[in-house]
C-alpha positions as CSV (number, residue, x, y, z in Angstrom):
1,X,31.0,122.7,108.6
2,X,30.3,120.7,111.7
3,X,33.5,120.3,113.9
4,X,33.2,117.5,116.6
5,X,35.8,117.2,119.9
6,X,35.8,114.3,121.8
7,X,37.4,112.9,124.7
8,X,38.7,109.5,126.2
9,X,40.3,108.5,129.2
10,X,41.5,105.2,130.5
11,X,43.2,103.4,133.4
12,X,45.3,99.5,133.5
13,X,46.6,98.2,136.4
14,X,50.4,97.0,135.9
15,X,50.5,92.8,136.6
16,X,53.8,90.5,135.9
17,X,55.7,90.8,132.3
18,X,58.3,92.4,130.4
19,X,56.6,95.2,128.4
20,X,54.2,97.3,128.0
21,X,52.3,97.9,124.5
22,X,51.7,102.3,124.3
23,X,49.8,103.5,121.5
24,X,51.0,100.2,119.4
25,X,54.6,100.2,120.4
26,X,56.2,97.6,122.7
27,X,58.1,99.3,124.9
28,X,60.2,97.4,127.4
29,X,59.3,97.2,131.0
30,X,59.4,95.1,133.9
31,X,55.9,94.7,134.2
32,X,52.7,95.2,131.5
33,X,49.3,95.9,131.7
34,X,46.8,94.1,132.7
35,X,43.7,93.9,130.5
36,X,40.9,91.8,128.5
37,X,42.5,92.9,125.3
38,X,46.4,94.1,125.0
39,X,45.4,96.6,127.4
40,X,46.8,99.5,125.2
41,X,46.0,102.2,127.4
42,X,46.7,105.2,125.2
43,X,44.9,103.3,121.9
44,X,42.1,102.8,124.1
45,X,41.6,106.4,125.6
46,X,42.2,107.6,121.8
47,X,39.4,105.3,120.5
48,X,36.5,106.3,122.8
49,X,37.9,109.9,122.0
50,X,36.7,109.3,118.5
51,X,33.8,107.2,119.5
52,X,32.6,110.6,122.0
53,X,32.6,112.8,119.0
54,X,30.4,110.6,117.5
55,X,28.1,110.2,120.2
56,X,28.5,106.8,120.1
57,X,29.4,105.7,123.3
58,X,32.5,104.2,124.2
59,X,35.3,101.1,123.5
60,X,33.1,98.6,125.8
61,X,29.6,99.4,123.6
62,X,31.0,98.2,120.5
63,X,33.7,95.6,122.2
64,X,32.0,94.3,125.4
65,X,35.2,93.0,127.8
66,X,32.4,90.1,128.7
67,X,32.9,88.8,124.9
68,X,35.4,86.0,124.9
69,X,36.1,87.0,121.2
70,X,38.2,90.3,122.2
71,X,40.5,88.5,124.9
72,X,43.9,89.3,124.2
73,X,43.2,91.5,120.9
74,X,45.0,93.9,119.3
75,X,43.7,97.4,120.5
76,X,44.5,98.2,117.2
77,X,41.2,96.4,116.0
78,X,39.1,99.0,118.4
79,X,41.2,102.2,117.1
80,X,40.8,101.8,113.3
81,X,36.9,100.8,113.9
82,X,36.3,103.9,115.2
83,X,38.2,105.8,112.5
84,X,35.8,103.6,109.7
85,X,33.2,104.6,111.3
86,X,33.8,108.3,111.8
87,X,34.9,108.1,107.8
88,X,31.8,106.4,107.1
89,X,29.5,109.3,109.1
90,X,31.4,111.6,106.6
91,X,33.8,113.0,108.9
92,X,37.6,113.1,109.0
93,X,40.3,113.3,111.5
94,X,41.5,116.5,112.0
95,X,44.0,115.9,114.4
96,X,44.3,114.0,118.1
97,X,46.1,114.1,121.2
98,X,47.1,111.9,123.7
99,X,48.7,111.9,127.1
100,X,49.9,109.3,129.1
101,X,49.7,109.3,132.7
102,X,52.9,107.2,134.2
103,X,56.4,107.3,136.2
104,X,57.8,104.9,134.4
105,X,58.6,103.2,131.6
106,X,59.8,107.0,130.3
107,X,57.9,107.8,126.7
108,X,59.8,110.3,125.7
109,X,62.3,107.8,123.5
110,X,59.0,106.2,122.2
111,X,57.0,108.9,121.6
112,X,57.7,109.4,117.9
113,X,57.4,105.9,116.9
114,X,53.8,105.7,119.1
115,X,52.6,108.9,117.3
116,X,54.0,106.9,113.7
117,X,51.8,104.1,114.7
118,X,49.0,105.7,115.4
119,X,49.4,107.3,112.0
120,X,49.4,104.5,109.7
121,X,46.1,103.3,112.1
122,X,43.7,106.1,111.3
123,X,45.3,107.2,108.2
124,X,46.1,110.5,109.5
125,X,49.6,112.8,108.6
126,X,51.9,112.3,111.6
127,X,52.3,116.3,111.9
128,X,48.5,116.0,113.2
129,X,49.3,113.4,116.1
130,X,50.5,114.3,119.5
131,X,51.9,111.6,121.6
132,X,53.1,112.9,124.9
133,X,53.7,111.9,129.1
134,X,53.5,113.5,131.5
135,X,53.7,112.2,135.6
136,X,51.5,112.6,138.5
137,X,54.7,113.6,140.7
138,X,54.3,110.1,142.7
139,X,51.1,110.8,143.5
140,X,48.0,108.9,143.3
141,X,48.0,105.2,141.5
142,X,49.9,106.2,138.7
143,X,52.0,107.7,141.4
144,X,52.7,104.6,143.4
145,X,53.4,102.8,139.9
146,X,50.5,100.9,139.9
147,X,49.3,101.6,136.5
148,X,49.1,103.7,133.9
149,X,46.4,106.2,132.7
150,X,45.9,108.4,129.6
151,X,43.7,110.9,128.2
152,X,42.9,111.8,124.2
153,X,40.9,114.5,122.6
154,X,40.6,113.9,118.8
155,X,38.6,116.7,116.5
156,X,36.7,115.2,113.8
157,X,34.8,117.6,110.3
158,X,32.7,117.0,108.9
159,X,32.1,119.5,105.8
């Protein structure tokens, strides 16, 4: 049996809007995040979680932000190309984990429906999907409400 952990973490600066997009759910705001793609924080820690068990480097190897073609994209797109390709290396999810980093907007209400999304992405039982928050206790960026950050672990077999 070969068991795999990886981990991902990244960071989007809040700029002018309305929402925010967290782990595929729009969740209302009165800014969003500021990003070459949809800036989906939480998808994108998750994806180079699953790209770091693979040894394969992380969300800017396989989607360069210089590429013109991934402006604006769906983070969704980066998320389920790292789960084809974990399937294809003969491995499968065994379950992931993912923390955002923020004051506001709460996650709590969304949580649920972020974790359900995630889901249907990577093809994985919702009972194996953590979607959770947690604050900085206005410290730091996050803190200040500049941004958001989060972190992801996902554990991939292989057997």
């Amino acid at each position: 049996m070969d068991i795999r952990l990886g981990h991902g973490y990244d960071v989007h600066a809040f700029e002018e809007g309305d929402h925010v997009i967290l782990c595929g759910v729009r969740v209302p705001h009165s800014r969003k995040l500021k990003g070459h793609s949809d800036a989906d924080v939480g998808m994108h820690a998750l994806t180079d979680a699953i790209y770091g068990a693979l040894a394969e480097g992380d969300i800017g190897r396989h989607f360069p932000p210089s590429d013109p073609q991934w402006k604006g994209a769906a983070s969704e797109i980066f998320l389920d190309h790292a789960a084809k390709l974990a399937e294809a290396r003969g491995f499968r999810i065994g379950n992931v984990d993912v923390t955002l980093i923020c004051e506001w907007p709460k996650i709590g209400p969304h949580a649920s429906a972020m974790a359900q999304e995630l889901a249907r992405i990577i093809g994985l039982e919702p009972g194996r999907i953590s979607v959770k928050a947690t604050t900085s206790e206005r410290l730091g960026f996050t803190g200040r409400e500049e941004g958001i950050a989060a972190i992801a672990t996902a554990t991939l077999i292989a057997e």
